[in-house]
C-alpha positions in Angstrom: 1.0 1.1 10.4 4.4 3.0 10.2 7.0 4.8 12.1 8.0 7.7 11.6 11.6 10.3 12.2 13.6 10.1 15.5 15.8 12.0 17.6 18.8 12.5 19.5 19.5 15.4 21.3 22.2 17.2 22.8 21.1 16.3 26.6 21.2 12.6 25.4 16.9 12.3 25.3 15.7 10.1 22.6 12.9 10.8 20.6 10.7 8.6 19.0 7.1 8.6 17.2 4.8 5.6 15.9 1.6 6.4 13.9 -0.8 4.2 13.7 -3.2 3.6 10.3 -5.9 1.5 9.3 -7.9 1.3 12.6 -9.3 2.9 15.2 -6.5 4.3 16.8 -8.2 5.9 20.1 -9.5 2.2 20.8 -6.5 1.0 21.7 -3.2 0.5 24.2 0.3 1.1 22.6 3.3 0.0 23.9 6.8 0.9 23.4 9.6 -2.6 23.8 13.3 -2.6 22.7 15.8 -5.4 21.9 19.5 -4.9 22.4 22.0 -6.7 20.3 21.8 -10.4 20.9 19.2 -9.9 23.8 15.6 -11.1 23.9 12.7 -7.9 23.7 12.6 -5.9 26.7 8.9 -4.4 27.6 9.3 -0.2 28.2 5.9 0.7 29.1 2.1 0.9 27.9 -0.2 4.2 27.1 -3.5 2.7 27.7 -6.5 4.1 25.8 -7.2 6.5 28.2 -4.3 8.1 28.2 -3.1 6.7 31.6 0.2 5.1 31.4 2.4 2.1 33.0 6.5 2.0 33.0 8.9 -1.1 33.6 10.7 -0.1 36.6 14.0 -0.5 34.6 13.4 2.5 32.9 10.8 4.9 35.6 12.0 8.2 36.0 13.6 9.0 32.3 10.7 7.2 30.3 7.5 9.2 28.9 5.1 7.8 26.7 2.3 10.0 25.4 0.2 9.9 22.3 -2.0 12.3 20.2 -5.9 10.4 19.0 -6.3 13.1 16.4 -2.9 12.4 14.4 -2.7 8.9 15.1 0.6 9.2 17.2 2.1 7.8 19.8 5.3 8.9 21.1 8.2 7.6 23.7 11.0 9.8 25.5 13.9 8.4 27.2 16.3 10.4 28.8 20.0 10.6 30.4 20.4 8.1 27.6 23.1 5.6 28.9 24.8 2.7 26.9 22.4 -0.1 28.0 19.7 2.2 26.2 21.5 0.6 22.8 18.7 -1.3 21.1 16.2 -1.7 18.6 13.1 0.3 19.5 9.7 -0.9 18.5 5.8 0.1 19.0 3.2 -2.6 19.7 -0.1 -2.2 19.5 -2.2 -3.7 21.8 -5.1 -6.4 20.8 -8.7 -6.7 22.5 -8.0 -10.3 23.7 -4.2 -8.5 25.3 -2.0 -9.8 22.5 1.0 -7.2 21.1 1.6 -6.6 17.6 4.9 -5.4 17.0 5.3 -2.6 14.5 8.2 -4.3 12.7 8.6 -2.1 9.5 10.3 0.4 10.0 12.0 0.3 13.5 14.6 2.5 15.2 18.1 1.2 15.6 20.2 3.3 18.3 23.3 2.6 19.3 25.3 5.2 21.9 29.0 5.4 22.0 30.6 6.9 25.0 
């Protein structure tokens, strides 16, 4: 699996993408987890299989997760970026027996200066 571009926009939204390869991507949950500097990995949210998704309540109201079966994507947007938003972003996928496995290579790095 890989990840691919992200973005920053002027209204402070990140933008971020994670394709999946090399298995059945429609079968399964993806979630979206972040580590700030020094800080142990803090869970985002989940887009189940079905499309249906679940948010940590740290983040519900300025997180979407959505994802696209036919291009293997899944996607997370987080907006009215503030400085606690500075972390390392990674995708999981989610295993048939509920384990994660973090998509280490690449990851996103963003850190906000205000």
């Amino acid at each position: 699996p890989g990840m691919n571009s992200d973005k920053l926009n002027d209204k402070k939204t990140l933008s971020l993408s994670c394709r999946g390869s090399g298995f059945t991507f429609s079968s399964y949950a993806f979630h979206w987890i972040r580590q700030p500097a020094g800080k142990g990995l803090e869970w985002l949210g989940v887009i189940w299989s079905g499309a249906s998704t679940t948010y940590s309540s740290s983040v519900q109201g300025r997180i979407e997760i959505s994802r696209d079966n036919s291009n293997s994507m899944t996607y997370l947007r987080l907006s009215n970026l503030q400085p606690e938003d500075s972390a390392v972003y990674y995708c999981a996928r989610e295993t048939h027996d509920g384990f994660l496995l973090l998509l280490f290579n690449p990851k996103y790095k963003l850190r906000l200066l205000f």
